[in-house]
C-alpha positions in Angstrom: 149.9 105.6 137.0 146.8 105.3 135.1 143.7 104.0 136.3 141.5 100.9 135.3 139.4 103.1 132.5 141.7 105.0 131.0 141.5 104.0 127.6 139.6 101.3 127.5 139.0 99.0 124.7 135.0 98.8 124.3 133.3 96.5 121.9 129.4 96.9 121.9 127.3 94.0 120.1 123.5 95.5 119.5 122.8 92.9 115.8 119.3 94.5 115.5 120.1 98.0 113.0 116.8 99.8 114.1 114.7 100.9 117.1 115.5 100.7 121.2 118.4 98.4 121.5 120.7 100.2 119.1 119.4 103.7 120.0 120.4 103.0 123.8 124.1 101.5 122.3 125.0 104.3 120.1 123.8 107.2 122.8 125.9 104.9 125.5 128.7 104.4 122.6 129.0 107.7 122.3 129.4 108.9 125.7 132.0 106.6 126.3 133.9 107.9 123.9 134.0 111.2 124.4 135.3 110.0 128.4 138.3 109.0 126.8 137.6 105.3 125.6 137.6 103.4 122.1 134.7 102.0 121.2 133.6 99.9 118.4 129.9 99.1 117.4 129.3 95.7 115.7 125.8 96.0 114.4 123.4 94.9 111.6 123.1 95.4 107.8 121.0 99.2 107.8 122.3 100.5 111.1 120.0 103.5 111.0 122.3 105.7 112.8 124.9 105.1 110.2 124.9 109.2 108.4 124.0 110.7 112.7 127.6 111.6 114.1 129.2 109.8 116.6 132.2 109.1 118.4 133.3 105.6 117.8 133.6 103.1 114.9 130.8 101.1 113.5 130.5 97.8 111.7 127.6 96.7 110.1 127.8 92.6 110.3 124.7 90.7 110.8 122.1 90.0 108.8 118.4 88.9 110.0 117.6 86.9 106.7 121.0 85.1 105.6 124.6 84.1 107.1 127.3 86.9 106.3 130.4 84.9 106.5 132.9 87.7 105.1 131.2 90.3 107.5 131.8 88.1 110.2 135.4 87.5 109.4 135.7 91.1 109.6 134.6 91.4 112.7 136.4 88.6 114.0 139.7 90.3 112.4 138.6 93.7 114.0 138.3 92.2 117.6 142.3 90.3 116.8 143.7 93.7 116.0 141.2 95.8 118.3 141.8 93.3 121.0 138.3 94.9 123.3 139.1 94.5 126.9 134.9 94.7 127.2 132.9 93.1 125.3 129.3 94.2 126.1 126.1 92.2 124.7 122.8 94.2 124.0 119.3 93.1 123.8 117.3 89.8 124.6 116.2 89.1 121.1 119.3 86.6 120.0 120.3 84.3 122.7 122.0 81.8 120.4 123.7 84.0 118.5 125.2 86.0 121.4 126.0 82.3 122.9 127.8 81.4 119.3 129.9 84.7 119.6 130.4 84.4 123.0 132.0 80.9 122.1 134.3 82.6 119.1 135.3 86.0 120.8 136.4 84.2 124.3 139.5 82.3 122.2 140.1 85.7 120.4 141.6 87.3 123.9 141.1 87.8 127.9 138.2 90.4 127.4 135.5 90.7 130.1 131.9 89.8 128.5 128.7 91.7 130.6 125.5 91.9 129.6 122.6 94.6 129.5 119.0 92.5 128.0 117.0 95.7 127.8 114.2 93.4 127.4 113.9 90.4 130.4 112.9 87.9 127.4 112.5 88.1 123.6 109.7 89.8 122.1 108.7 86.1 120.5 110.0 83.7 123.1 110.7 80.3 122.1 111.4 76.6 124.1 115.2 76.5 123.8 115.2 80.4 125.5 115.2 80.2 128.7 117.9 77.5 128.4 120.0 79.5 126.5 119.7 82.4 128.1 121.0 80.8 131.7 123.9 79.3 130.0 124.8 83.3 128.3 124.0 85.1 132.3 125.9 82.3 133.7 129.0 83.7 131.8 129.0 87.2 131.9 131.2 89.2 134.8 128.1 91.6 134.7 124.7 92.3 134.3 123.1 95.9 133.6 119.5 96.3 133.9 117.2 99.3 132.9 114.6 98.6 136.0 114.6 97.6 139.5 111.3 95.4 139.1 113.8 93.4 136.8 116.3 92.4 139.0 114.0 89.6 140.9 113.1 88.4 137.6 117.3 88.0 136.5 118.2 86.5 139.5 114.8 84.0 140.2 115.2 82.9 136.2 118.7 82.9 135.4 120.3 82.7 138.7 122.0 86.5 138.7 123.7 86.7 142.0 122.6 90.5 143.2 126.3 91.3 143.5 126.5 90.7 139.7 123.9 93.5 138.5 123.8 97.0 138.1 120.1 98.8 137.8 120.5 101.8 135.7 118.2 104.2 133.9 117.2 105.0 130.5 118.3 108.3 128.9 116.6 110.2 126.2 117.1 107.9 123.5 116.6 110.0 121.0 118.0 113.5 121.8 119.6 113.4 118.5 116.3 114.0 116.6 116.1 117.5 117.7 119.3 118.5 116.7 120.0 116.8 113.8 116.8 116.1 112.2 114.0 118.3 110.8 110.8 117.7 111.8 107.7 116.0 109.5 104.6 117.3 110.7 101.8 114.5 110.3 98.5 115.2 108.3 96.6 115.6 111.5 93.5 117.8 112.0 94.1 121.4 113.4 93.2 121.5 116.8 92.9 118.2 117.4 94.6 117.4 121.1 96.5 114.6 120.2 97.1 111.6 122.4 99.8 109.4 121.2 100.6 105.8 121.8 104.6 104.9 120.0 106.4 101.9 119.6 106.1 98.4 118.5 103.4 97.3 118.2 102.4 93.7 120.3 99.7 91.6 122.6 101.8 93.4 125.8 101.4 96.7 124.6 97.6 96.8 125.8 96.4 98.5 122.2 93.1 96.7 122.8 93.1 98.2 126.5 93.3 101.7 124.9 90.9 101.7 121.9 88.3 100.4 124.7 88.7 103.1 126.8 88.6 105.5 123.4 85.3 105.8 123.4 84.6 107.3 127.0 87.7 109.8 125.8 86.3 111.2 122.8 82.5 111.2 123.7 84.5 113.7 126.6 86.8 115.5 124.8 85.5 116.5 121.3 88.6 117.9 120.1 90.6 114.6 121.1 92.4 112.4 118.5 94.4 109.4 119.4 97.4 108.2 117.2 98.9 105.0 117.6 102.1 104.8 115.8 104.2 101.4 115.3 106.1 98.8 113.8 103.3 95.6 114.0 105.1 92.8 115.6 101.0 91.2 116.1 98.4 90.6 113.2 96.7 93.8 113.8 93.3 92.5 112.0 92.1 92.3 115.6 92.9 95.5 116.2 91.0 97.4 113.1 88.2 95.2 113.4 87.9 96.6 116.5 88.4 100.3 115.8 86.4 99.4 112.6 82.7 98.0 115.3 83.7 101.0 117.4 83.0 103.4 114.9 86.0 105.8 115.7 88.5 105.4 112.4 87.8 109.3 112.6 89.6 110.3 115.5 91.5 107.1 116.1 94.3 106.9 113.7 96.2 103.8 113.2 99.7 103.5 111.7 101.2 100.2 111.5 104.9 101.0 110.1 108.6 101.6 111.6 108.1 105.1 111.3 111.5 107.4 110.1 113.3 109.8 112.6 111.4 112.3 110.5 108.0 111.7 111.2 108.8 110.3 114.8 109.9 114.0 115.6 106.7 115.4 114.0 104.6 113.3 116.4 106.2 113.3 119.0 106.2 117.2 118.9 101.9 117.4 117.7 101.4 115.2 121.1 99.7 116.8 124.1 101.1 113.3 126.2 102.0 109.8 125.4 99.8 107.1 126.6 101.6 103.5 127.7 98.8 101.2 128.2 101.4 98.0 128.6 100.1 94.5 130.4 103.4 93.8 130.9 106.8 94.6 130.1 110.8 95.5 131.1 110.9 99.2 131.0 110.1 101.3 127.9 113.0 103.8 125.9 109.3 105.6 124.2 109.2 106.9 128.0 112.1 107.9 128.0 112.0 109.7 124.8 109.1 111.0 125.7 110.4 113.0 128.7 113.1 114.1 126.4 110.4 116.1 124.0 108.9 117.4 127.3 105.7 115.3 127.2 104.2 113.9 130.0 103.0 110.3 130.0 99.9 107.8 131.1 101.2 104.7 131.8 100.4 101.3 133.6 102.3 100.4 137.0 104.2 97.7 135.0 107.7 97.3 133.2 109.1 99.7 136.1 107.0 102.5 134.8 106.7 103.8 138.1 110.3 104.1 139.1 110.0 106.8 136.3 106.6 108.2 136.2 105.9 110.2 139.4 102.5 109.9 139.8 100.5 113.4 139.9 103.8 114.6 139.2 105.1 113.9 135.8 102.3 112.0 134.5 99.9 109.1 135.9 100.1 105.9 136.5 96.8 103.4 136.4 96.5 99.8 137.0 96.7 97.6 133.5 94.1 96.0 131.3 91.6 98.8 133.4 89.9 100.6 130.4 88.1 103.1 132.2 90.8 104.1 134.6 92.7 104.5 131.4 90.0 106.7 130.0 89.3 108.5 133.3 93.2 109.3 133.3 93.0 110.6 129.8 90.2 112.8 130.1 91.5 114.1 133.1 95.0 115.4 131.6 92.9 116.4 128.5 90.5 118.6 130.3 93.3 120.2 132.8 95.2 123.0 131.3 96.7 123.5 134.8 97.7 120.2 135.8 99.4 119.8 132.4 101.2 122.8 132.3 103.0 121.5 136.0 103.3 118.1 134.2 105.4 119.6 131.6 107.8 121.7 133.4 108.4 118.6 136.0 108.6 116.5 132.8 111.9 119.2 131.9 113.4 119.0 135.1 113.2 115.2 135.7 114.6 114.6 131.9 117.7 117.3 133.0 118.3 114.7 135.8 119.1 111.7 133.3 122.1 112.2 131.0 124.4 109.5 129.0 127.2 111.3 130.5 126.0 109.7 134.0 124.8 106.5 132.5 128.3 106.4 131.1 130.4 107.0 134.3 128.3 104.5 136.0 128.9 102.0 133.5 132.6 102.6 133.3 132.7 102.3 136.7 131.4 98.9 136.6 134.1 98.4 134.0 136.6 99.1 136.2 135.7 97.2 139.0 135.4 94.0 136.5 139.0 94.5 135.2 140.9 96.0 138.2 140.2 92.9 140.6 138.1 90.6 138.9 135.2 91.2 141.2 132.0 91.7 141.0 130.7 95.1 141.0 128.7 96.2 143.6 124.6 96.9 143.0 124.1 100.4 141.8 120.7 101.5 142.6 121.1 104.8 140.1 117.1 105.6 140.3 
């Protein structure tokens, strides 16, 4: 007799084509299917995984700037012949529009909706959101998180039972640029020791935090150079202005774009550590990524950081909006051949520890539980 996963029916909904969200979905997507299940991807318009291989089918169906009625009637056709026995929602950004499917796929069939936010709340968060997104956790069968810290937050907010969430960690979300991409190198000065802050750019990042504390860095470190690398989703006039009264467009470089696979290869490989100077946050797939290159990481005690930095260990951890703890921290894994070089090989070893092949059989476990009795499944504390 077979058991609850064999073969199951998995229909992942990530609409945003680029950056975190969909990375985490098509690593996850992928792992799933090669355990033996069908999965189907519906995504938006410029998936940018879409020539990377992968294991399960992909459809490309929203559109940020303009309703796609056809590509929705495809997808809604898909789910009547696919008939998922999952239906799993990713990412915080959309609440509505996970609501309005939500509303459409539940008539299509008896599939089982869960949930995994990545972020807590959207990046731009808006009157109607909290609302909304009580209503969407008060009808999913599960909820899977990427941090402990986030759990009080799910179940204080949108009023999770504990029973209904699952805390799981974050993978190297980009593994595949290693093997299937070849690597840009920047136009950075030679010998430069590069310290490199990645990823979106916003107020909760703590840019401001950082370029204060540059100053204490360089004046240290000569050879130093700081690259901040990131889609702006912030007017960053604030930003240059201050780099600009600083004095340091020299040896801090700015780069305000989404960044290709590419180029995000070429620095993540010139960096000597990543710096996250968050103020606040969920939990952060640059970290992640990070490990995966084999580059330890500076980061605030916020957005669960800890429960993957081990301080002293694979990187440090320092209290947010504190400038010249940042700086001290900085200078210190600058200046310390031999604590980096123990960094880096714990960095290796904790990164072998993570795998999607474990995120995948804990997920599908969850799965299981949810269509075998209908029950909740049971917390899984995977840190």
């Amino acid at each position: 007799m077979g058991t609850a996963t064999d073969g199951l029916r998995i229909l992942f909904i990530a609409p945003a084509p680029r950056a975190g969200t969909v990375q985490y979905t098509h690593n996850l997507a992928n792992a799933l299917a090669d355990r033996g299940h069908q999965v189907t991807l519906a995504t938006g318009l410029g998936f940018e995984l879409s020539d990377y291989p992968r294991s399960y089918q992909a459809l490309e169906v929203f559109d940020r700037y303009r309703p796609r009625p056809g590509r929705l009637a495809k997808l809604l056709w898909h789910c009547l012949t696919f008939r998922p026995q999952i239906i799993h929602l990713q990412g915080a950004q959309h609440p509505a529009l996970y609501i309005l499917l939500w509303a459409m796929l539940r008539l299509l069939g008896s599939a089982s909706f869960v949930y995994t936010p990545q972020d807590v709340l959207p990046n731009s968060l808006r009157p109607y959101h909290i609302k909304a997104f009580r209503f969407l956790y008060g009808r999913m069968r599960h909820v899977f998180l990427n941090a402990k810290q986030n759990e009080p937050l799910v179940v204080e907010h949108f009023g999770v039972s504990r029973e209904r969430i699952t805390v799981l960690p974050i993978a190297d979300l980009t593994a595949f640029v290693r093997t299937h991409v070849a690597r840009e190198s920047p136009n950075l000065p030679g010998g430069a020791q590069v310290v490199l802050c990645f990823g979106l750019i916003e107020p909760r990042k703590g840019i401001h935090t950082l370029l204060a504390a540059a100053p204490n860095v360089l004046r240290e470190v000569p050879n130093a150079m700081i690259v901040i690398v990131g889609k702006p989703l912030m007017d960053i006039a604030p930003l240059q202005h201050q780099l600009e009264e600083l004095g340091m467009q020299e040896r801090v470089r700015l780069v305000p774009e989404y960044v290709s696979f590419s180029q995000m290869a070429g620095y993540f490989t010139a960096a000597k550590f990543l710096v996250l100077p968050y103020e606040n946050g969920w939990n952060s797939g640059v970290l992640a990524s990070a490990f995966g290159f084999g580059k330890p990481v500076i980061a605030t005690r916020v957005g669960g950081f800890d429960e993957v930095v081990t301080d002293e260990s694979t990187g440090l951890l320092v209290p947010p909006k504190d400038a010249e703890m940042l700086a001290k921290a900085m200078v210190r894994l600058l200046r310390d051949e031999g604590l980096y070089a123990r960094m880096c090989v714990n960095v290796r070893a904790a990164a072998s520890e993570i795998s999607w092949e474990t995120i995948a059989g804990l997920t599908e476990s969850c799965y299981a539980d949810v269509l075998r009795t209908g029950a909740d499944c049971a917390v899984s504390q995977a840190r």
